[in-house]
PALUM-463336 format. One record per residue (C-alpha): residue in one letter; x, y, z. Coordinates in steps of 0.1 Angstrom, whole numbers, padded with zeros to 4 digits, always signed. Layout:
% residues N
AXYZ/...
***
This chain:
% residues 642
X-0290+0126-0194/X-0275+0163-0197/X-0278+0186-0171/X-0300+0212-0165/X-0294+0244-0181/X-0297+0258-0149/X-0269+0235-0136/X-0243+0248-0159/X-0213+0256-0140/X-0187+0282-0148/X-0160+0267-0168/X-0127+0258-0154/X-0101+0235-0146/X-0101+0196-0140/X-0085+0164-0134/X-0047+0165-0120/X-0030+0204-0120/X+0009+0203-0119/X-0004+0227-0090/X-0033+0228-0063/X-0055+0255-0081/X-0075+0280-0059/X-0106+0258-0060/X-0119+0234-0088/X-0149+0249-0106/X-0175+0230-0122/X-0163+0215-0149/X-0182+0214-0184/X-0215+0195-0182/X-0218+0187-0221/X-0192+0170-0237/X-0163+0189-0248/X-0147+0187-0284/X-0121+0157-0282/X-0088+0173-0280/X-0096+0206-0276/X-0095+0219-0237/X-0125+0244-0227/X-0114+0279-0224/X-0102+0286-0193/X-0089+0246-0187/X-0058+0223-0192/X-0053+0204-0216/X-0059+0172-0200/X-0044+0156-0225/X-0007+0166-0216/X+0005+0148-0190/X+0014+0164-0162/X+0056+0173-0154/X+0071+0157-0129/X+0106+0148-0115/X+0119+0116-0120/X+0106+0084-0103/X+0127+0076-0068/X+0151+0044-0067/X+0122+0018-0051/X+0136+0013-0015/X+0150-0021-0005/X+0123-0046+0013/X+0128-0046+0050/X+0152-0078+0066/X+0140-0099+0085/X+0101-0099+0106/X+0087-0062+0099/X+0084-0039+0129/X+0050-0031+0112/X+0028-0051+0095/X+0027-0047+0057/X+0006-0019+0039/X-0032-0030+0038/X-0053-0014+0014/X-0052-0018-0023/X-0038+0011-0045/X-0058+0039-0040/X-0051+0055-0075/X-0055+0038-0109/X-0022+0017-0117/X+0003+0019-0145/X+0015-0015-0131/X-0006-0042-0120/X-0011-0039-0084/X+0009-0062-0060/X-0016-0081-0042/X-0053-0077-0034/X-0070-0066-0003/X-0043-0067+0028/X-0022-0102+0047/X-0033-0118+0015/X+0003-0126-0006/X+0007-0139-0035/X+0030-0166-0050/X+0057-0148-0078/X+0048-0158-0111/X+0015-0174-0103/X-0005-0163-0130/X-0008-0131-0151/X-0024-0098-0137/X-0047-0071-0155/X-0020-0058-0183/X-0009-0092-0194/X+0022-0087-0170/X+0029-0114-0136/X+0019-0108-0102/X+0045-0103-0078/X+0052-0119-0043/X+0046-0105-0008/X+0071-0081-0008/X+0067-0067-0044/X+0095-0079-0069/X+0088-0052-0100/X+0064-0039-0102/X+0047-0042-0065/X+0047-0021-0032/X+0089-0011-0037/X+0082-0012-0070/X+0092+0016-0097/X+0066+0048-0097/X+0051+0066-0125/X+0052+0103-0120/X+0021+0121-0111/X+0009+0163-0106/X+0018+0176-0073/X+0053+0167-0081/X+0049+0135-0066/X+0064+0103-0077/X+0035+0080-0076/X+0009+0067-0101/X-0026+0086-0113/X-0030+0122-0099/X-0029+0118-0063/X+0008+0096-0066/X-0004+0064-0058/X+0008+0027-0061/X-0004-0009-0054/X-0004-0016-0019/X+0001-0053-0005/X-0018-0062+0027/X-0014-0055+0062/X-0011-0077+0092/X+0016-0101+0098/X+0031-0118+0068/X+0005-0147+0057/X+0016-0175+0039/X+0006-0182+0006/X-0019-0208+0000/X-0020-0229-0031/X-0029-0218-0067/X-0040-0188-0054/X-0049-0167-0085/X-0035-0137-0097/X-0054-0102-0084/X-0058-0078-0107/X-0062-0037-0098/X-0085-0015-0083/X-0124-0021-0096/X-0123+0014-0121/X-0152+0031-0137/X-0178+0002-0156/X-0202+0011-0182/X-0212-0004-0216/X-0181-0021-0229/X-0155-0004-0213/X-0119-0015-0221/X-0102-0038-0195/X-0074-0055-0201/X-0066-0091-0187/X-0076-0127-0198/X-0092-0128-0228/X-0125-0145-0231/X-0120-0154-0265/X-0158-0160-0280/X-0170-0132-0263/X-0140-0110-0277/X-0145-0124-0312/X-0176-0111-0311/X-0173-0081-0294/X-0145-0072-0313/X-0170-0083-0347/X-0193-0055-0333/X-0165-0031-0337/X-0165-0024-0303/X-0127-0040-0290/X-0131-0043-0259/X-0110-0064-0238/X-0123-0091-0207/X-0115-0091-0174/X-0125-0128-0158/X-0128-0133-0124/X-0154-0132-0097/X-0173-0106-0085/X-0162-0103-0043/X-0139-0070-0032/X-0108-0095-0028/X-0122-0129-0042/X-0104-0140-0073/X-0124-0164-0094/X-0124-0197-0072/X-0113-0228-0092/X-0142-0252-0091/X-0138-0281-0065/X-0124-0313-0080/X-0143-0342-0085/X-0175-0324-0080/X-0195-0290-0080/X-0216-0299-0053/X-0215-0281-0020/X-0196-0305+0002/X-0214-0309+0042/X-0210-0285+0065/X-0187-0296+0092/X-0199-0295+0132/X-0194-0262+0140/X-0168-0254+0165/X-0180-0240+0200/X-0169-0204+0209/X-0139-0197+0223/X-0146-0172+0249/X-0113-0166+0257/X-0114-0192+0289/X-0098-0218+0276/X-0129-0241+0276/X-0142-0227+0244/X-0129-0249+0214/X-0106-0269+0227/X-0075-0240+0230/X-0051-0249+0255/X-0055-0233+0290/X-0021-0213+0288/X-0035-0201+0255/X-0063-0178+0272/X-0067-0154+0253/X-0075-0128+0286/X-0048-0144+0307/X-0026-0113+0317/X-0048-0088+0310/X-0035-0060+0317/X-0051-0026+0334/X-0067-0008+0304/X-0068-0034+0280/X-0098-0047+0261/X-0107-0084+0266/X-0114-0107+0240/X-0157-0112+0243/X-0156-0138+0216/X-0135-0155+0190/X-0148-0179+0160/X-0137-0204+0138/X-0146-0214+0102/X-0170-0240+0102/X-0182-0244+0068/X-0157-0271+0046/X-0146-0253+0008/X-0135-0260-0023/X-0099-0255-0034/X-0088-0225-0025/X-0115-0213-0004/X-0141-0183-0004/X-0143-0144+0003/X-0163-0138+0031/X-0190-0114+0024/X-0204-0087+0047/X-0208-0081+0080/X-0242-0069+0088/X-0255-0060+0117/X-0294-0064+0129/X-0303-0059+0165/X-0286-0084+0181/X-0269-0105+0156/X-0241-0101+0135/X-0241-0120+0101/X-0215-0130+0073/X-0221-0150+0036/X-0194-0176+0023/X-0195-0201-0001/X-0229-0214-0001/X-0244-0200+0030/X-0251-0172+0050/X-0249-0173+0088/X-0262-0153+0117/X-0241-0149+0154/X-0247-0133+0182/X-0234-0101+0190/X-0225-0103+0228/X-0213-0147+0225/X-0204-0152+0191/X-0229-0183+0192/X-0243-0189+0160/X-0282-0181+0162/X-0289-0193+0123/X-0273-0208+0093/X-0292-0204+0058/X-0278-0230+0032/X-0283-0219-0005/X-0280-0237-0035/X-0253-0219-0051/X-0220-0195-0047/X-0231-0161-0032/X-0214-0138-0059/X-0234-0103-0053/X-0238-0084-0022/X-0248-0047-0002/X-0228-0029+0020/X-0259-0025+0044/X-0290-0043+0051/X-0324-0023+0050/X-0332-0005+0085/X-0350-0034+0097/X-0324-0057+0090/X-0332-0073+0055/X-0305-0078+0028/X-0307-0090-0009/X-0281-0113-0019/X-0269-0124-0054/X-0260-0159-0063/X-0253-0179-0089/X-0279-0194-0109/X-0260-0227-0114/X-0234-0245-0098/X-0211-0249-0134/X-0185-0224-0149/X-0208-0216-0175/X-0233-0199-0143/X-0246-0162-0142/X-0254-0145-0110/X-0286-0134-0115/X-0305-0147-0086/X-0317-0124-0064/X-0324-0137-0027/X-0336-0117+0002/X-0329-0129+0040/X-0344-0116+0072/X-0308-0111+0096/X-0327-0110+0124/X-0343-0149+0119/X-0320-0165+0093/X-0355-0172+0073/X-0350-0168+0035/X-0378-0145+0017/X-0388-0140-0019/X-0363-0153-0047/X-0363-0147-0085/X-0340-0147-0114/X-0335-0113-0131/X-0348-0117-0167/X-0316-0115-0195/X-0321-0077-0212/X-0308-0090-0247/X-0279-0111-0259/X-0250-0091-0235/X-0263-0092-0203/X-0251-0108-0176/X-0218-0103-0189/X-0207-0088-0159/X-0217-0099-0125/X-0241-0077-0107/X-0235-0054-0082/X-0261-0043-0051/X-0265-0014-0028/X-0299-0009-0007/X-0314+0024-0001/X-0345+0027+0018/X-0367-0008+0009/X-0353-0006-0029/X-0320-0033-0037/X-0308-0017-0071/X-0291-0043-0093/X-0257-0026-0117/X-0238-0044-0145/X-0228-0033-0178/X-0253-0017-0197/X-0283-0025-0174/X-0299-0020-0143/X-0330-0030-0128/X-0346-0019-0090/X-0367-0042-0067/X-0389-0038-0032/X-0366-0056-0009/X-0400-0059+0008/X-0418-0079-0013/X-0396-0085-0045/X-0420-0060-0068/X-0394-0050-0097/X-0397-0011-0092/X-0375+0005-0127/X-0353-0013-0150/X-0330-0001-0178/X-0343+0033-0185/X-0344+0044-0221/X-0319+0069-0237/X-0284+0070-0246/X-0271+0069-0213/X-0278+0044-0184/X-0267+0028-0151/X-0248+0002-0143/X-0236+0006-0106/X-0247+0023-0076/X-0241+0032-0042/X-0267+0029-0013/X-0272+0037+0020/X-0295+0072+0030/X-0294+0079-0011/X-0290+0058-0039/X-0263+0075-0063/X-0261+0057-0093/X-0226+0061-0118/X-0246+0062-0156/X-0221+0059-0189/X-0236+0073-0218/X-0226+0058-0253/X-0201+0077-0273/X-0183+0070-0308/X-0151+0063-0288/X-0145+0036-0266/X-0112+0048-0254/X-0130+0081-0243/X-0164+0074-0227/X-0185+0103-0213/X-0202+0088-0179/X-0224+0108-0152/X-0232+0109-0117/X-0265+0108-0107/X-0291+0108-0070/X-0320+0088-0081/X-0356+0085-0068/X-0350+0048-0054/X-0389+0048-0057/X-0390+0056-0093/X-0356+0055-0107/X-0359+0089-0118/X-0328+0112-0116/X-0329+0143-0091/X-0295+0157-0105/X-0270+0148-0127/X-0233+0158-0126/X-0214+0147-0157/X-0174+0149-0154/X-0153+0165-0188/X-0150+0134-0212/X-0125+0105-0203/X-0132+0107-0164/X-0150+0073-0154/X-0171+0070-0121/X-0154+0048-0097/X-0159+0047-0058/X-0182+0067-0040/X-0163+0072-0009/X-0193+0090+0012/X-0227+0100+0003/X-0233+0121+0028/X-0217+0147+0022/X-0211+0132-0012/X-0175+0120-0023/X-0169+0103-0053/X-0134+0089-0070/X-0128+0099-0109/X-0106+0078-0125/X-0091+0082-0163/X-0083+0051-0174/X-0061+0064-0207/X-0044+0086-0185/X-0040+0061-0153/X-0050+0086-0133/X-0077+0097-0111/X-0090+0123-0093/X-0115+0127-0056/X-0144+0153-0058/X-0172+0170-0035/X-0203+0173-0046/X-0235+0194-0034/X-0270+0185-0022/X-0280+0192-0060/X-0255+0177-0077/X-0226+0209-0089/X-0192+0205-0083/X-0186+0209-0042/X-0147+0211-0046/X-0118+0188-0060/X-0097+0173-0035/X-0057+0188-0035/X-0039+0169-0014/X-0004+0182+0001/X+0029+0179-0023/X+0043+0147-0016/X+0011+0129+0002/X+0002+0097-0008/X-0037+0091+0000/X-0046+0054-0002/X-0084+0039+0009/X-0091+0001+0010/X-0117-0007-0012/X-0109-0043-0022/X-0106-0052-0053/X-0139-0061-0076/X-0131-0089-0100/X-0156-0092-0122/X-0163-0089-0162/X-0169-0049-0165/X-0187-0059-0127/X-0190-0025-0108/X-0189-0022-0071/X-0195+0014-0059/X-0199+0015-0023/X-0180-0006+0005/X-0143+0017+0007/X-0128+0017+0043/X-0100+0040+0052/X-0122+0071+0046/X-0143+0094+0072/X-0163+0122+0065/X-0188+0146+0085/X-0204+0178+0070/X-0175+0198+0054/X-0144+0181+0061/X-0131+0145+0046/X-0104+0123+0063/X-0081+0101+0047/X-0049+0082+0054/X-0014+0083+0037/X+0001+0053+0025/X+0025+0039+0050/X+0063+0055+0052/X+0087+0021+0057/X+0120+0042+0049/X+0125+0048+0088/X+0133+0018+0115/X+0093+0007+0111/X+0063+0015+0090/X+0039+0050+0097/X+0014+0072+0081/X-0006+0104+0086/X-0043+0108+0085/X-0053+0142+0061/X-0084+0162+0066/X-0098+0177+0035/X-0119+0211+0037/X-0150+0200+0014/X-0157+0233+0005/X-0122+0242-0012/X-0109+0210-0019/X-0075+0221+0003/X-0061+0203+0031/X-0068+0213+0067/X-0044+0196+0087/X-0019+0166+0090/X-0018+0142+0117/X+0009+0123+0122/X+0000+0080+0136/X+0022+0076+0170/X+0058+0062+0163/X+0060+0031+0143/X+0020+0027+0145/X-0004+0030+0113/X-0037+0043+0111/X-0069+0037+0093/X-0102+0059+0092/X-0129+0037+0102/X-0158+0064+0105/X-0169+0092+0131/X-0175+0086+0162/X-0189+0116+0185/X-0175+0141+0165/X-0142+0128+0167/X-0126+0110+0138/X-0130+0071+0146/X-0092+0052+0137/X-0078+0020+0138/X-0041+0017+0147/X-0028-0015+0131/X-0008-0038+0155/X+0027-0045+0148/X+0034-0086+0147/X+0048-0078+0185/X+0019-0051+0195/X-0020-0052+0196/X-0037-0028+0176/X-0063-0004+0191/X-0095+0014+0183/X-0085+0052+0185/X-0094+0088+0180/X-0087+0122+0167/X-0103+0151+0172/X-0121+0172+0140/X-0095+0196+0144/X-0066+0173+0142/X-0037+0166+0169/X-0030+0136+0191/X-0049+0106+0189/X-0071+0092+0225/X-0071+0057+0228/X-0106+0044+0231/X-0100+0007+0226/X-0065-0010+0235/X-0066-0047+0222/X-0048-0066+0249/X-0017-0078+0239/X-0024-0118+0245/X-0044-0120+0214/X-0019-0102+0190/X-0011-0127+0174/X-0046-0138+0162/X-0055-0098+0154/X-0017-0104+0131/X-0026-0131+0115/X-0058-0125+0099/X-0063-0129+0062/X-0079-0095+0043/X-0089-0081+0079/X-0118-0061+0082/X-0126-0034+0108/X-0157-0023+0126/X-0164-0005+0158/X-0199-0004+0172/X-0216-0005+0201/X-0182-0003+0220/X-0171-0032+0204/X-0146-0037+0182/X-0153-0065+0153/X-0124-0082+0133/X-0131-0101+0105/X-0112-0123+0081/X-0125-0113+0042/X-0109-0141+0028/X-0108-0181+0041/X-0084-0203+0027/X-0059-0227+0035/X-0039-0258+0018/X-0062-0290+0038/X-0093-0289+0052/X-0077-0291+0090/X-0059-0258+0085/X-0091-0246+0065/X-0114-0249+0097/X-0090-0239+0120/X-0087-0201+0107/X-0103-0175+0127/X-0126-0159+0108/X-0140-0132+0140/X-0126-0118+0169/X-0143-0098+0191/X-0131-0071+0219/X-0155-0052+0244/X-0142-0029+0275/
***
């Protein structure tokens, strides 16, 4: 859909400036002639001059004084990234990554986190506009687990057949490539970290669930931890306590299962894995519910409806040869499963890519390549499907709007034309459209309120952060200091052309500012960063804040104005939940993990991070181990209250 007349912006410049222009204006909203710039803007075909690419450091000797980096690359890679996710290694030479080229170990043998940078704009020697690279996780050094497959990068822009290179899925190529379209598949499964999980051997049933363990509540009583192992023993004055730790209880197949969620609903906090989904409770940890299903969850929101009821995707089979394209709706609050129904195949290529969901309001909008379709999470009534035109959905982004990312079909593959758009999650109908110059793909929304959305250019390897308005025009394009390395977690999405908008940590935003950390700086003694605050009207930094001394820090959200933070532990320090005001400076603990359970908060695998409620929630993203005694003795959730 093209933009309203009324819409057009003034013409100007876009994508990645040697140097920080004065502003971004809009950029054209009708496709502009291949190869020829708009008066007025660069050439974005050039790239940009840069100095030569700095001698990789050496990886650090012995334990790290900081856990290792844990978000994924935050720009689009020239090299496969390391690792996905963060304190989730990978074994050297296990298996190809996207690229055809081998995944590196923990600490990054070429290409990886030390590895060799491309150069960027900004003079900064880094991949993609913003200089970024493939980060490994954080936490204490895990070790690898078995066949773990290969990660690939980043989840980038989706749309109809957009090119991906990785492992061939050789029918479907044959006859893609017969339709003149050569496009290239990316298999794997659909989670943020969760490469595609070889199937169990022997059988693809579900195996029993195991007794679960009773909750350790840091007393020593809990499940069957040792007394000196109290987790609250020497507390110390100021410290958090641990309110509940918990253990996987559900037995996997090789290699284990991402864990999907949390959600929240009144008083229970709730997860997904494997074959189940299970509720807890938010003050004990004591489960409340368990809801088996009959296949993989592969598809899932970032957030639950207001009155706590999620739409789930799983698989609609328990073989290889299985789509996800079952639909499922839970009630968090009881466990009790609600309507369920297949979505109906839209022609001969869909389901090629898994599905991705966001809810918005009572609508679950379903996105994968080429199609879309919308349903009542009340009730299951299908609301839209795959509009008609030339250019359609196939992610989205949820939450108080539902912003869809729309490609539209173009005569070349290598540069597609795709659009932003706020749609009526009643109707389906667009309120706005923004649509980026030619070549820029849709790939993160990072807030929607205010709006912030991640560009990437997928010929280029580069990719670009912008602002958008109420009504859809170009807010600002984000300039970040020379030198500055921005980096967000948003997992990685494996998936054929599978599109996951929503779900980034590591970002903050309130009305006209957006915060973002660095990646970390391990050329001193230990590992640091700095948290940047973007002015969302001008694109230009506001301030710099530097993480204390050998600590790094992560956007988690705001908090009572203040910038909510979590500062990472060290393998001998607990981290903490802290702040910083809107206006930058020193950061004010609010939350110091006592230092008795460090090594749990160290060691978990793909951590993620939530503070609510004056509680802090750590959860494992990832359960996997070599035998199934290791396997169910993981901590999957820890839990600190004042």
């Amino acid at each position: 859909m093209s933009q309203p007349p009324s819409q057009q912006p003034p013409q100007g410049g876009f994508g990645a400036p040697q140097e920080p222009p004065n502003g971004a204006p809009q950029p054209p909203q009708g496709p502009p002639p291949q190869d020829q710039p708009s008066p007025g803007q660069p050439d974005l075909a050039k790239p940009p001059q840069t100095p030569p690419p700095a001698q990789p450091p050496a990886p650090p000797a012995g334990p790290p004084q900081t856990p290792p980096p844990g978000a994924p690359a935050y720009g689009y890679p020239q090299q496969p990234p390391a690792q996905p996710g963060y304190g989730y290694p990978q074994q050297p030479g296990q298996a190809p990554g996207p690229y055809g080229q081998q995944a590196p170990g923990p600490y990054g043998q070429q290409p990886g986190p030390y590895g060799q940078q491309a150069p960027g704009p900004y003079g900064q020697q880094a991949l993609g506009p913003y200089g970024q690279q493939p980060q490994t996780g954080y936490g204490y050094p895990q070790q690898q687990y078995p066949g773990a497959p290969a990660p690939g990068g980043p989840g980038s822009g989706g749309g109809f057949l957009k090119g991906k290179t990785g492992i061939v899925v050789a029918a479907a190529l044959a006859v893609v490539l017969a339709a003149g379209l050569g496009t290239w598949f990316l298999v794997s499964d659909s989670g943020d970290d969760d490469p595609k999980k070889p199937v169990a051997t022997g059988s693809n049933d579900p195996k029993a669930p195991s007794e679960s363990p009773t909750v350790d509540e840091g007393d020593g009583s809990g499940d069957g931890r040792e007394v000196d192992d109290d987790l609250n023993a020497g507390r110390k004055p100021g410290e958090a306590k641990v309110a509940w730790l918990q253990k996987n209880d559900v037995d996997l197949p090789r290699n284990g299962s991402a864990v999907q969620g949390p959600w929240f609903a009144g008083d229970v906090v709730a997860k997904a894995m494997y074959r189940g989904v299970s509720g807890y409770s938010v003050a004990d940890g004591k489960q409340k519910w368990k809801l088996d299903l009959p296949a993989d969850v592969c598809a899932t929101p970032n957030t639950p409806t207001p009155d706590g009821k999620i739409v789930i995707g799983i698989k609609n089979g328990t073989t290889d040869r299985a789509n996800c394209s079952v639909l499922q709706m839970v009630d968090l609050n009881t466990g009790k499963a609600g309507w369920k129904k297949e979505i109906k195949k839209n022609g001969t290529w869909d389901f090629l890519s898994d599905i991705g969901l966001a809810i918005s309001g009572d609508t679950v909008a379903v996105g994968r390549t080429g199609n879309s379709n919308a349903y009542r999470v009340s009730d299951g009534k299908e609301l839209f499907g795959t509009p008609e035109g030339n250019c359609k959905p196939f992610a989205f982004s949820g939450g108080d709007k539902l912003i869809a990312a729309v490609s539209c079909r173009t005569d070349d593959v290598k540069n597609p034309q795709n659009q932003v758009q706020e749609l009526n999650p009643a109707t389906g109908k667009p309120r706005w459209t923004y649509q980026p110059p030619r070549g820029w793909e849709v790939s993160r929304v990072y807030s929607t309120t205010p709006l912030v959305v991640r560009l990437e250019h997928e010929e280029k390897k580069q990719y670009t952060i912008v602002a958008l308005t109420e009504s859809g025009k170009l807010r600002s394009q984000l300039m970040p200091p020379k030198g500055a390395k921005l980096t967000a977690d948003c997992g990685n999405s494996f998936a054929i052309f599978g599109q996951k908008l929503e779900g980034c940590s590591g970002v903050a935003a309130d009305a006209n500012t957006f915060y973002i950390a660095t990646e970390d700086d391990s050329s001193g003694t230990s590992r640091t960063n700095k948290v940047v605050a973007f002015n969302l009207n001008t694109g230009k930094p506001k301030w710099e804040a530097p993480a204390p001394a050998e600590r790094v820090l992560k956007p988690l959200g705001m908090e009572g104005g203040n910038v909510l933070l979590y500062m990472r532990p060290k393998y001998d320090t607990a981290g903490a939940i802290v702040t910083l005001p809107p206006t930058g400076g020193t950061v004010k603990t609010l939350l110091q993990h006592p230092a008795g359970a460090g090594r749990i908060e160290n060691g978990f695998f793909s951590a993620k991070v939530l503070y609510q409620d004056g509680r802090s929630f750590i959860f494992s993203q990832r359960v996997s181990a070599s035998n199934d005694k290791e396997e169910l003795e993981q901590t999957t959730m820890l839990v600190f209250e004042k």
